[in-house]
Gaussian input, Z-matrix of N, CA and C with variables (Angstrom, degrees):
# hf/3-21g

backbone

0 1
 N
 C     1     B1
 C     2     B2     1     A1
 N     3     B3     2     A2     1     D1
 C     4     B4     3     A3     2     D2
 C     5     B5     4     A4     3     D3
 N     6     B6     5     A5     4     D4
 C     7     B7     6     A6     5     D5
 C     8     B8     7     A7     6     D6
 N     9     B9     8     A8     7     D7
 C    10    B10     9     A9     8     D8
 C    11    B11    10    A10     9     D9
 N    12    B12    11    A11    10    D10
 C    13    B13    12    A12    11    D11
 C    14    B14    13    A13    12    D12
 N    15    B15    14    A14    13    D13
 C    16    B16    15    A15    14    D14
 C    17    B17    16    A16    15    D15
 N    18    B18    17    A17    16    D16
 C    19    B19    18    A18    17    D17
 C    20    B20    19    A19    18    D18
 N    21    B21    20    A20    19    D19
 C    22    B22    21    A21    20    D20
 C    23    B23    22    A22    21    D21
 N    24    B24    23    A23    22    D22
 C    25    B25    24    A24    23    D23
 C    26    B26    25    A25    24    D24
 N    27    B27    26    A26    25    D25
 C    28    B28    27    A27    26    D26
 C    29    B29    28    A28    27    D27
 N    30    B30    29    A29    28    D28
 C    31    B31    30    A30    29    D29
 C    32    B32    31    A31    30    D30
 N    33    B33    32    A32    31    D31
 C    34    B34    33    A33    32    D32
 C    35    B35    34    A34    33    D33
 N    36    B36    35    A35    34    D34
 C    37    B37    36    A36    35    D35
 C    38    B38    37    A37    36    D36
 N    39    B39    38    A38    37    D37
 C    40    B40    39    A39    38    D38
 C    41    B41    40    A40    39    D39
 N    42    B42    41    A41    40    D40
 C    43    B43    42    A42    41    D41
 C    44    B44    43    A43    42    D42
 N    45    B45    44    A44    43    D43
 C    46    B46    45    A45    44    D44
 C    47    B47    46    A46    45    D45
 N    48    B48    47    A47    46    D46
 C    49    B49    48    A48    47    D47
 C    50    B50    49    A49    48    D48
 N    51    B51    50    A50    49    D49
 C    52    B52    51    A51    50    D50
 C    53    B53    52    A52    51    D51
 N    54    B54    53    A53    52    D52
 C    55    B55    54    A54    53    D53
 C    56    B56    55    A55    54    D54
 N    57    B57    56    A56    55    D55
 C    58    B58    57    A57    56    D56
 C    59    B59    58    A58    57    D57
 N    60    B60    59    A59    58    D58
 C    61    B61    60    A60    59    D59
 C    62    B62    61    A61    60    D60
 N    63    B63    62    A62    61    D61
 C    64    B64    63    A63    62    D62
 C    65    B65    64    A64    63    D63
 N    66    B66    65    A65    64    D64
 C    67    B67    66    A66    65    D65
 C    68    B68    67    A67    66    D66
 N    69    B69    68    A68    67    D67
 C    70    B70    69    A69    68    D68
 C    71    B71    70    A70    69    D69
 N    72    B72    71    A71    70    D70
 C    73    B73    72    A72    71    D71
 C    74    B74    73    A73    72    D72
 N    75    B75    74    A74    73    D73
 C    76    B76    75    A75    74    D74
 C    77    B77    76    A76    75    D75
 N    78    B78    77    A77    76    D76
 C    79    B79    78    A78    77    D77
 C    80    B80    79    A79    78    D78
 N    81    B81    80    A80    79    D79
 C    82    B82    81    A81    80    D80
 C    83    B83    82    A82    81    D81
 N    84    B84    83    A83    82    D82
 C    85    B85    84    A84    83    D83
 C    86    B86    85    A85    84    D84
 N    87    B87    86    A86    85    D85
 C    88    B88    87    A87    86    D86
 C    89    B89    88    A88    87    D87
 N    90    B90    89    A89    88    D88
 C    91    B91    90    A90    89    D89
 C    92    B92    91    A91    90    D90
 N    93    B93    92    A92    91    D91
 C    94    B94    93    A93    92    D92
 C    95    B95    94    A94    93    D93
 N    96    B96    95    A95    94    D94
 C    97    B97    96    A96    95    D95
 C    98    B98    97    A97    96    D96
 N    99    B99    98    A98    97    D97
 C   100   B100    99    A99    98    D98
 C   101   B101   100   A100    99    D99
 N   102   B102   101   A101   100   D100
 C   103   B103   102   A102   101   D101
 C   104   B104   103   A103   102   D102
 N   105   B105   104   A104   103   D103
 C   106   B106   105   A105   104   D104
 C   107   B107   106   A106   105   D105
 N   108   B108   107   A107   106   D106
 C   109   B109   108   A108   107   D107
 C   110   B110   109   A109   108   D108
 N   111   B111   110   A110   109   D109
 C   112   B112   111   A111   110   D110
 C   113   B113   112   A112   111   D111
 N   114   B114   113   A113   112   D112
 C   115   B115   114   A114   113   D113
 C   116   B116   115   A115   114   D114
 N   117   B117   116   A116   115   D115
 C   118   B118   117   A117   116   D116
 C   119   B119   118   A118   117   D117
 N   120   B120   119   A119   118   D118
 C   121   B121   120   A120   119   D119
 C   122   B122   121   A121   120   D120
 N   123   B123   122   A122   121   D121
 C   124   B124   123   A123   122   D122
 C   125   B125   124   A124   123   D123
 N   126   B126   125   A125   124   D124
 C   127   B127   126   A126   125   D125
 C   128   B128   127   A127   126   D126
 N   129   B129   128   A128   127   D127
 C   130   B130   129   A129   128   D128
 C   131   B131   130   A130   129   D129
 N   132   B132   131   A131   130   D130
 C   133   B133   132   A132   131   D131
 C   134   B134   133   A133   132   D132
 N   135   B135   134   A134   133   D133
 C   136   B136   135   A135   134   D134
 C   137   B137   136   A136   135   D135
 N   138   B138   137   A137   136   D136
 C   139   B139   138   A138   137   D137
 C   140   B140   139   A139   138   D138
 N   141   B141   140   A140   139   D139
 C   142   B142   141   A141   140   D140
 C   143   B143   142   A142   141   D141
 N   144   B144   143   A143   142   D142
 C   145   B145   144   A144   143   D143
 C   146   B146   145   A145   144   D144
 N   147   B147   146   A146   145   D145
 C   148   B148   147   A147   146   D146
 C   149   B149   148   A148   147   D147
 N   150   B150   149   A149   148   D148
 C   151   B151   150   A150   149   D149
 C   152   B152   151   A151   150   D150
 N   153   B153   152   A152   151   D151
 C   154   B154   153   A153   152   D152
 C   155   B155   154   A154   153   D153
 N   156   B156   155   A155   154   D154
 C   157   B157   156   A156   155   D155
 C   158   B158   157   A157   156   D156
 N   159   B159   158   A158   157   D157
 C   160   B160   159   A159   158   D158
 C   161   B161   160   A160   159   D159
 N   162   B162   161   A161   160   D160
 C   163   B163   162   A162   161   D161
 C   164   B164   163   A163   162   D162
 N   165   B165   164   A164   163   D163
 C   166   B166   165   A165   164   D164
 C   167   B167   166   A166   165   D165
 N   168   B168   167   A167   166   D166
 C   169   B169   168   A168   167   D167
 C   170   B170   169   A169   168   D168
 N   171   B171   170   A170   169   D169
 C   172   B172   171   A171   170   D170
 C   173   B173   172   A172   171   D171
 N   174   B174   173   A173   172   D172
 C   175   B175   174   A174   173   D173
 C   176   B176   175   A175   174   D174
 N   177   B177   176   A176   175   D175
 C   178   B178   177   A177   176   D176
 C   179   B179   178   A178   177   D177
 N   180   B180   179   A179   178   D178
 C   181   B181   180   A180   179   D179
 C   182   B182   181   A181   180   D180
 N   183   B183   182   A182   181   D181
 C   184   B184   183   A183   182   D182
 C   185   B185   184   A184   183   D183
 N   186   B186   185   A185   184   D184
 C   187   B187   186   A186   185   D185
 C   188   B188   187   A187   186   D186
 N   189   B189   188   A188   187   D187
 C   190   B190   189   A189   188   D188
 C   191   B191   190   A190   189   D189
 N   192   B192   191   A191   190   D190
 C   193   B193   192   A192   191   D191
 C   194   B194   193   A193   192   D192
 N   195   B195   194   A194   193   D193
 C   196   B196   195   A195   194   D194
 C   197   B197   196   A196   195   D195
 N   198   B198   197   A197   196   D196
 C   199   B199   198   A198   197   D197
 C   200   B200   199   A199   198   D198
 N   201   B201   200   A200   199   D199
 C   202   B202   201   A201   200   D200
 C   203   B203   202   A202   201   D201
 N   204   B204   203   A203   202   D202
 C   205   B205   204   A204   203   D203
 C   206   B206   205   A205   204   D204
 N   207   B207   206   A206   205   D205
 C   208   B208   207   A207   206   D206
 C   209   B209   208   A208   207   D207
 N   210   B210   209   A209   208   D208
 C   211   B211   210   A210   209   D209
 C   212   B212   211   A211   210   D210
 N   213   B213   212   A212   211   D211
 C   214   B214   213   A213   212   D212
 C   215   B215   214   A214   213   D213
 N   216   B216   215   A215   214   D214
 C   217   B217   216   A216   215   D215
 C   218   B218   217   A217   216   D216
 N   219   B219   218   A218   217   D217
 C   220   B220   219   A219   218   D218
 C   221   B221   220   A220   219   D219
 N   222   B222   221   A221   220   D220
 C   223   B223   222   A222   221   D221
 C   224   B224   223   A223   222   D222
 N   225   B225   224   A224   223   D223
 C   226   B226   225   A225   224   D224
 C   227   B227   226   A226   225   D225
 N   228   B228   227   A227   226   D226
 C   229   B229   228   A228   227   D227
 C   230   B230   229   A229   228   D228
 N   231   B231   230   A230   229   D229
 C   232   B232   231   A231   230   D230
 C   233   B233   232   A232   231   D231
 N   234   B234   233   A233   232   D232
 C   235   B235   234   A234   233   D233
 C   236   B236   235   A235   234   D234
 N   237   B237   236   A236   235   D235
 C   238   B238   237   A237   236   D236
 C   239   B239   238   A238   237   D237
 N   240   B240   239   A239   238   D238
 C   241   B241   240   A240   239   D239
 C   242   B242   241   A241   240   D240
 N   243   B243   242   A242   241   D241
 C   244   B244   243   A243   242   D242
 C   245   B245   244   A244   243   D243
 N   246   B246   245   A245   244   D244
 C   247   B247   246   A246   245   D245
 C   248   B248   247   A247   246   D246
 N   249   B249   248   A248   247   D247
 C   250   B250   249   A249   248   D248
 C   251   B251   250   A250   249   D249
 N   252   B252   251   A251   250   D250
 C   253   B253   252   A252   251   D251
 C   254   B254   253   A253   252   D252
 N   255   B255   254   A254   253   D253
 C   256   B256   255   A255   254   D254
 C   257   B257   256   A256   255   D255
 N   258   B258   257   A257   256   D256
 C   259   B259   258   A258   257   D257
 C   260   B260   259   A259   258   D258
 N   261   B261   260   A260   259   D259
 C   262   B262   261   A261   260   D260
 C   263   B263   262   A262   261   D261
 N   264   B264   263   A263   262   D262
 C   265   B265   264   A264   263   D263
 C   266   B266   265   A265   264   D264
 N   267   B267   266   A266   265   D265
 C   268   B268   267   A267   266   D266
 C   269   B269   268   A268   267   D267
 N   270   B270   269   A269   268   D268
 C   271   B271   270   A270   269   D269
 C   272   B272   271   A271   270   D270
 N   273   B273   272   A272   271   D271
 C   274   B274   273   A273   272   D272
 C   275   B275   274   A274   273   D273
 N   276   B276   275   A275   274   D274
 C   277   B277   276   A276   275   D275
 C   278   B278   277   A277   276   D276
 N   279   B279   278   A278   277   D277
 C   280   B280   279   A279   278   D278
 C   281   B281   280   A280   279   D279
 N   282   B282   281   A281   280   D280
 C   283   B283   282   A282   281   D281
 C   284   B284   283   A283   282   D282
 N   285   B285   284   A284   283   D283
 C   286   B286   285   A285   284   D284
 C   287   B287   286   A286   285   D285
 N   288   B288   287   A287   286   D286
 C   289   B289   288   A288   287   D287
 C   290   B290   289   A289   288   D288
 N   291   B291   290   A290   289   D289
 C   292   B292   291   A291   290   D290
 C   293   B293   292   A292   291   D291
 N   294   B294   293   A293   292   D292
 C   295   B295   294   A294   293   D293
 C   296   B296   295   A295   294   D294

   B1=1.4384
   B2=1.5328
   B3=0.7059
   B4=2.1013
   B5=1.2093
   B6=1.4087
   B7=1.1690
   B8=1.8567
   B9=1.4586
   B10=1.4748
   B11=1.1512
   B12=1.4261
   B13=1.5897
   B14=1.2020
   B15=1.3876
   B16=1.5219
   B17=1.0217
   B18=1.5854
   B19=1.2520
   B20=2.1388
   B21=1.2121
   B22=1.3932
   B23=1.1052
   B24=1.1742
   B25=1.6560
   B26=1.6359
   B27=1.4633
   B28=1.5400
   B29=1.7599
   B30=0.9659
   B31=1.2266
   B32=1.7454
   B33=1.1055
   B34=1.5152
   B35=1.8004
   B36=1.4281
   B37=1.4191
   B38=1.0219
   B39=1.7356
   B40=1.0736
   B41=1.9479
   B42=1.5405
   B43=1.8740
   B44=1.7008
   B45=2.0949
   B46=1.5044
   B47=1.8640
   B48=1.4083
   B49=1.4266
   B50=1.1931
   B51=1.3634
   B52=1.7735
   B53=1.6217
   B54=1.5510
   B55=1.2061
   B56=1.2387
   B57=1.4914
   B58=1.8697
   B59=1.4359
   B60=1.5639
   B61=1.2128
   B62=1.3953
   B63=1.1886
   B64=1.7089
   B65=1.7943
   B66=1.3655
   B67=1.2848
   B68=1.8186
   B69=1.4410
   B70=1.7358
   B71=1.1481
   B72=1.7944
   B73=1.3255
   B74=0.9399
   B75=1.9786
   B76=1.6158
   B77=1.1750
   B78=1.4110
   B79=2.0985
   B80=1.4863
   B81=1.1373
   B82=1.2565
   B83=1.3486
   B84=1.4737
   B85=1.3693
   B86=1.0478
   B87=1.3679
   B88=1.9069
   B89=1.7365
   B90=1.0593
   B91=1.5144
   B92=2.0439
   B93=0.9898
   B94=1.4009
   B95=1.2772
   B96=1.3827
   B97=1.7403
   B98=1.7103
   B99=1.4055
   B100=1.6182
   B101=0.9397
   B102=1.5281
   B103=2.0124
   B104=1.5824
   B105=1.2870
   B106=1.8074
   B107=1.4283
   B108=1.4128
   B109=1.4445
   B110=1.4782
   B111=1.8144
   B112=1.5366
   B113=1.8544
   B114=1.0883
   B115=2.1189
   B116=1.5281
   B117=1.1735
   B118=1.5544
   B119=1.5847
   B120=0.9286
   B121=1.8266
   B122=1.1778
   B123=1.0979
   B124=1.2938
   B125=1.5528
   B126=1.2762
   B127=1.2535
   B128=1.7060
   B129=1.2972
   B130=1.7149
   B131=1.5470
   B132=0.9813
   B133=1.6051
   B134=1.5211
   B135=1.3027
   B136=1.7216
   B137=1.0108
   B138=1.5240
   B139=1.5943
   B140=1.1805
   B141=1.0512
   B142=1.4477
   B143=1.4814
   B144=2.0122
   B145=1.1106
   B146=1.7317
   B147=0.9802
   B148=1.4704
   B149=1.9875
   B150=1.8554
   B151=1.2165
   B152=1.2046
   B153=1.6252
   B154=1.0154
   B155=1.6188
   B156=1.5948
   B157=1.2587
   B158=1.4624
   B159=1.6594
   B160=1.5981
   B161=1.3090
   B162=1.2461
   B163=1.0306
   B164=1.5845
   B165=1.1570
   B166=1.3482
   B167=2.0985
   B168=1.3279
   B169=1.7517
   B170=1.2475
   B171=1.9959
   B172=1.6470
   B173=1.6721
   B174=1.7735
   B175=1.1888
   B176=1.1165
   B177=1.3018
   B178=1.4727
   B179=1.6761
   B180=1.4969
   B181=1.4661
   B182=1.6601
   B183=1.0759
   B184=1.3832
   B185=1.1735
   B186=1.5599
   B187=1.5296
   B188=1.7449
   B189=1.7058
   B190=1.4004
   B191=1.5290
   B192=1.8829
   B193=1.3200
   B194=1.8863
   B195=1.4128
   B196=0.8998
   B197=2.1611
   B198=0.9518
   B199=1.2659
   B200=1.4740
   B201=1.3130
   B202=1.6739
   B203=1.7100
   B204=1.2617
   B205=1.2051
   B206=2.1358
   B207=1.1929
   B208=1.5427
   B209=1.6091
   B210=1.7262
   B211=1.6209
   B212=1.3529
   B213=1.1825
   B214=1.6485
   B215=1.6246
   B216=1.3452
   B217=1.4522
   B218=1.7816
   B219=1.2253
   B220=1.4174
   B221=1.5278
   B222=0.7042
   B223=1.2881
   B224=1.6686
   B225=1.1379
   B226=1.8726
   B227=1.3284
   B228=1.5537
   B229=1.6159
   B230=1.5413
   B231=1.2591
   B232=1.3854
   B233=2.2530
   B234=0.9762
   B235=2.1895
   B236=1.8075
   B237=1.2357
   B238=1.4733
   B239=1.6067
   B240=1.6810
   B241=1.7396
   B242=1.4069
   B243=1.4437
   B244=1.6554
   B245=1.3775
   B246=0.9847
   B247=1.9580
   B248=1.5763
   B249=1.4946
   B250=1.5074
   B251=1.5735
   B252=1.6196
   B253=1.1079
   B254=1.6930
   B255=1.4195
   B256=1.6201
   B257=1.7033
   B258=1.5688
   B259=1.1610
   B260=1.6959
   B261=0.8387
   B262=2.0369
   B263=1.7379
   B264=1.5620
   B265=1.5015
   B266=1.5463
   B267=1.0784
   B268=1.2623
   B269=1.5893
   B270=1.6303
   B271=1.5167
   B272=1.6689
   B273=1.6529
   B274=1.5938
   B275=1.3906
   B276=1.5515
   B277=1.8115
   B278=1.1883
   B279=1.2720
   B280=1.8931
   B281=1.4937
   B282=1.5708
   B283=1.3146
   B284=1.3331
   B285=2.0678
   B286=1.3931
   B287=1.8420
   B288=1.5636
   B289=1.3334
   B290=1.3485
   B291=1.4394
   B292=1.1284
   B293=1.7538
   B294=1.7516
   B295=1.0327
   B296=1.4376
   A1=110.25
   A2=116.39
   A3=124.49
   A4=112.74
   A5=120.07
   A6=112.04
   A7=89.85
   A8=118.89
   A9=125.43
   A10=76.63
   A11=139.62
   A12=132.77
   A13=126.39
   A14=115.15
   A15=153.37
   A16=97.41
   A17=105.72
   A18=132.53
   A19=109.56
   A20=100.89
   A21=122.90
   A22=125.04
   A23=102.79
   A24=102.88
   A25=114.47
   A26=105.74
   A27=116.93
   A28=112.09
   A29=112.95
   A30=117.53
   A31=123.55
   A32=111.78
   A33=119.12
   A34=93.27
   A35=123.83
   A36=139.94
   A37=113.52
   A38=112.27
   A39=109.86
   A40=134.89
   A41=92.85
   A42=90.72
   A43=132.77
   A44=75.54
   A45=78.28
   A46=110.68
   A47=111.64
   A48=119.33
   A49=111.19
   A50=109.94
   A51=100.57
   A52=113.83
   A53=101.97
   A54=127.65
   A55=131.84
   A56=94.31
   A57=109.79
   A58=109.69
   A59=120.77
   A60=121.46
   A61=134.63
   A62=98.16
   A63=112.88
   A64=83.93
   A65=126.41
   A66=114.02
   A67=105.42
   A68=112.85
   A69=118.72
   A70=103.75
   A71=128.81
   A72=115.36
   A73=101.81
   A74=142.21
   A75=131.04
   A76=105.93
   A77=108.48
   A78=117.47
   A79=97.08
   A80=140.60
   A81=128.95
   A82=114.48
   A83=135.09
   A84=142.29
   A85=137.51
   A86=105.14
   A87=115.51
   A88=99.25
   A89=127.64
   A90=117.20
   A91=91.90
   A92=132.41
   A93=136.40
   A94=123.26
   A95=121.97
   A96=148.76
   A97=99.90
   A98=101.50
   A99=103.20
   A100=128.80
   A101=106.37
   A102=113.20
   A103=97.04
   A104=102.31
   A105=103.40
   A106=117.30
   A107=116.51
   A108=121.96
   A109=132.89
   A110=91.26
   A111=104.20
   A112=123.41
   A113=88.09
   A114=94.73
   A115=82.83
   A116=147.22
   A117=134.98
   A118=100.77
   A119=131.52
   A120=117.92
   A121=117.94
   A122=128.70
   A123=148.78
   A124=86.22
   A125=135.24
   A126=150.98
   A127=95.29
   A128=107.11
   A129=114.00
   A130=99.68
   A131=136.28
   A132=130.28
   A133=104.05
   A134=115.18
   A135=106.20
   A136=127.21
   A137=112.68
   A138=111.37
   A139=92.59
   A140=146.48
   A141=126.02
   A142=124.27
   A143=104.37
   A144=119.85
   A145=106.97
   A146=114.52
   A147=136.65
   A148=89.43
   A149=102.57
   A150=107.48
   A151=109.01
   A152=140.90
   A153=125.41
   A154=94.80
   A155=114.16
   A156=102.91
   A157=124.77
   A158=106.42
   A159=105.91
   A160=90.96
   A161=154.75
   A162=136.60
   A163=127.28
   A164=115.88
   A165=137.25
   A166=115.35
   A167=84.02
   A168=92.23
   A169=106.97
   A170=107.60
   A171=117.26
   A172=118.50
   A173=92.77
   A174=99.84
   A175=144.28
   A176=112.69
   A177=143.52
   A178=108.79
   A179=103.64
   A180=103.16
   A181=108.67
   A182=132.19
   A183=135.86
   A184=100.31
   A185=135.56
   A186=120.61
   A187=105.18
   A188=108.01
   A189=94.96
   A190=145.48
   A191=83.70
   A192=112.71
   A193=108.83
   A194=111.95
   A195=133.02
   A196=120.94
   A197=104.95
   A198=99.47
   A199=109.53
   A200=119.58
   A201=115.98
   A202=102.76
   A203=111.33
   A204=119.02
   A205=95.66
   A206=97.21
   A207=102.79
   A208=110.32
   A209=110.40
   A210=117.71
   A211=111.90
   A212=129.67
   A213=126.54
   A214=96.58
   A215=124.98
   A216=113.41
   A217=109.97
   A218=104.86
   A219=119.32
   A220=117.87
   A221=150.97
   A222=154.55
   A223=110.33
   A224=88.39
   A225=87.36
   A226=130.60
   A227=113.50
   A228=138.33
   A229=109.74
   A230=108.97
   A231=117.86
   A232=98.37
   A233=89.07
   A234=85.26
   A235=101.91
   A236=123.07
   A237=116.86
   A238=102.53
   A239=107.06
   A240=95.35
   A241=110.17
   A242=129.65
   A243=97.86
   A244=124.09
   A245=114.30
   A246=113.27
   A247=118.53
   A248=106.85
   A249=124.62
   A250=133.00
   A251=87.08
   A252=129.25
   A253=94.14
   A254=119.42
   A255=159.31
   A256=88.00
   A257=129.32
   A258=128.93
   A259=94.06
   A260=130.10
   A261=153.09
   A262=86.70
   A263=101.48
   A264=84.42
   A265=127.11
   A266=125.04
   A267=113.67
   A268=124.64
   A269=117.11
   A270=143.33
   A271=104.31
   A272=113.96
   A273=133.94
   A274=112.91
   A275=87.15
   A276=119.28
   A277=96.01
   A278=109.71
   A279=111.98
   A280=118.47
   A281=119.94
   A282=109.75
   A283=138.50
   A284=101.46
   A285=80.30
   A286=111.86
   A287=96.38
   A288=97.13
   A289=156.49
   A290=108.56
   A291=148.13
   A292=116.65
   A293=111.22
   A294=98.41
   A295=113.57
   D1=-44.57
   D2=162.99
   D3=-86.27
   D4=153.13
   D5=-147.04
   D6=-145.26
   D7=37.32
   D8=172.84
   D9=-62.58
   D10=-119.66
   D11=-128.69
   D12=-4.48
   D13=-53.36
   D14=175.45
   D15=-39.45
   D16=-93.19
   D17=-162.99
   D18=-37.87
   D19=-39.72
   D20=172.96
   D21=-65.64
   D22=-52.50
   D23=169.84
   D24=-59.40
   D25=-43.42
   D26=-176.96
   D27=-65.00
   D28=-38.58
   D29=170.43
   D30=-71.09
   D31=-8.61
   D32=-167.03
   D33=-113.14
   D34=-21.25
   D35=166.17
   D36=-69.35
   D37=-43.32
   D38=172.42
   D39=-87.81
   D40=-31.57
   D41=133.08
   D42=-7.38
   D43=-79.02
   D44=-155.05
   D45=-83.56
   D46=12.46
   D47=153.10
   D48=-61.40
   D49=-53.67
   D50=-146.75
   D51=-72.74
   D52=-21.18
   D53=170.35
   D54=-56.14
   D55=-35.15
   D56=170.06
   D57=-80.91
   D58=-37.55
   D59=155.98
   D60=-36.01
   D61=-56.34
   D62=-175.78
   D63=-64.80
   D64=-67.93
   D65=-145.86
   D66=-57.39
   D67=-17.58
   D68=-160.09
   D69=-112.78
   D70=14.95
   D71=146.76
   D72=-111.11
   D73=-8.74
   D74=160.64
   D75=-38.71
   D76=-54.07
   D77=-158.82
   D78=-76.26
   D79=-15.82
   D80=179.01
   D81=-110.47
   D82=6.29
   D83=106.67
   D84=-31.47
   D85=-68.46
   D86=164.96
   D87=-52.03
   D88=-50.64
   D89=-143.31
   D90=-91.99
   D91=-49.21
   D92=137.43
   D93=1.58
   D94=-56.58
   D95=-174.22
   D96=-71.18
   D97=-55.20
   D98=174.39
   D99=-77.67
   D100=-1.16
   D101=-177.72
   D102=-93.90
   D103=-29.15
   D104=-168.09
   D105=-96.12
   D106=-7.27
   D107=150.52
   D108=-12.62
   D109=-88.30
   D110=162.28
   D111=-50.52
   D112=-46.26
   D113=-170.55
   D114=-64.47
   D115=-52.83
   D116=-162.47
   D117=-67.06
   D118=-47.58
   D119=158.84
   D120=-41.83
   D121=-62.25
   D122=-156.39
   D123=-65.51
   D124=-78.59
   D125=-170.48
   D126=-32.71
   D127=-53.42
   D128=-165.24
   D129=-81.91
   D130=-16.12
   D131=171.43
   D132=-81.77
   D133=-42.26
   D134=165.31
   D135=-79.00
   D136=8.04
   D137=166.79
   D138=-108.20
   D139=-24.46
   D140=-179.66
   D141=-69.24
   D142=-30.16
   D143=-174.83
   D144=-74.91
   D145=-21.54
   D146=-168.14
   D147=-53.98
   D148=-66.86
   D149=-161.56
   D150=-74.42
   D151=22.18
   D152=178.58
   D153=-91.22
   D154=158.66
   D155=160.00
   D156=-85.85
   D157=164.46
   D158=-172.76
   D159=-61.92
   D160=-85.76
   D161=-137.43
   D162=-62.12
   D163=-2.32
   D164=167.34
   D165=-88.18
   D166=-19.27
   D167=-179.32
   D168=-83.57
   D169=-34.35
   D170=-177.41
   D171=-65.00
   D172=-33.13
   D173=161.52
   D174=-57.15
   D175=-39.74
   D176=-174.97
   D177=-49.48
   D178=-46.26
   D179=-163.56
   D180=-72.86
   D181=-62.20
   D182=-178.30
   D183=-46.68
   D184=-41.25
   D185=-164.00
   D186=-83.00
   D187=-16.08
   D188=162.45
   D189=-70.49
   D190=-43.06
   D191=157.04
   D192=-25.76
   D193=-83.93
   D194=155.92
   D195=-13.16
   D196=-62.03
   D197=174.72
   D198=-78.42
   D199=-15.15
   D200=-170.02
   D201=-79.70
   D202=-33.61
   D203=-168.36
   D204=-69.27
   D205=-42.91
   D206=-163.95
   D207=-75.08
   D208=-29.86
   D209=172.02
   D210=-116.26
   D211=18.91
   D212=176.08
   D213=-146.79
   D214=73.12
   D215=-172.41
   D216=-63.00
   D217=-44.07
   D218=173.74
   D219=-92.64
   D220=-30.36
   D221=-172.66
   D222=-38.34
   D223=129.10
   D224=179.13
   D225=-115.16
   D226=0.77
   D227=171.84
   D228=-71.67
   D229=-55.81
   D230=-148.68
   D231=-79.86
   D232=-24.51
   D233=-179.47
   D234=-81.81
   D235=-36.36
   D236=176.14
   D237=-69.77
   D238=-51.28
   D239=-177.25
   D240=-58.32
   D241=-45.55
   D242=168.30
   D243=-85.90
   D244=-6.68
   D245=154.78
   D246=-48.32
   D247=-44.67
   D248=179.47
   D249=-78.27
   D250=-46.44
   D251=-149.26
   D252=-35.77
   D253=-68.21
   D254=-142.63
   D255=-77.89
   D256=-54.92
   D257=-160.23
   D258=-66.66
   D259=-41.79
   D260=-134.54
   D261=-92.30
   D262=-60.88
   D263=173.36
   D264=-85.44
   D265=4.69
   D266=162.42
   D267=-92.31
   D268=-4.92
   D269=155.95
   D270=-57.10
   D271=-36.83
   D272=-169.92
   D273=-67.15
   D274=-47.00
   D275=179.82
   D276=-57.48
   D277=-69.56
   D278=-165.19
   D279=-58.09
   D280=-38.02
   D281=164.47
   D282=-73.67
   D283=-7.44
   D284=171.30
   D285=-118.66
   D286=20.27
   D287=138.09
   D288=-89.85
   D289=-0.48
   D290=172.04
   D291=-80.58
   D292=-10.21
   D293=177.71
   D294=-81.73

């Protein structure tokens, strides 16, 4: 007719929930912290790039051009990434204005 046993068991179940809880949003804090590392750079290089002016960005490219040729004689990454580079992030732009 009383139902302590129950009630006891359920409560000691429910313990050992909350416990798994607590422990599985620590690890997904910790593990969270190390995912957002990189994107928090990333985030701060496009804010930095943000404040340059355009006409300083237009600039930008030829004078890289320019140094790639003078420190990458061969290199074959670095003339497509700024060939690309500019279109790719404004594809970046659009999707995450699109959210």
């Amino acid at each position: 007719m009383y139902p302590d046993g129950d009630l006891n068991a359920l409560s000691a179940h429910k313990l050992a929930l909350q416990r798994r809880i607590f422990f599985r949003r620590e690890e997904c804090v910790e593990l969270s912290t190390r995912v957002a590392g990189p994107l928090k750079k990333a985030d701060h290089f496009v804010a930095q790039w943000r404040r340059i002016s355009p006409l300083a960005k237009v600039a930008a490219v030829p004078i890289a051009l320019l140094f790639k040729r003078k420190l990458f004689p061969r290199s074959k990454l670095l003339g497509p990434l700024l060939r690309w580079g500019p279109l790719a992030f404004k594809i970046l732009r659009g999707f995450k204005a699109a959210r």
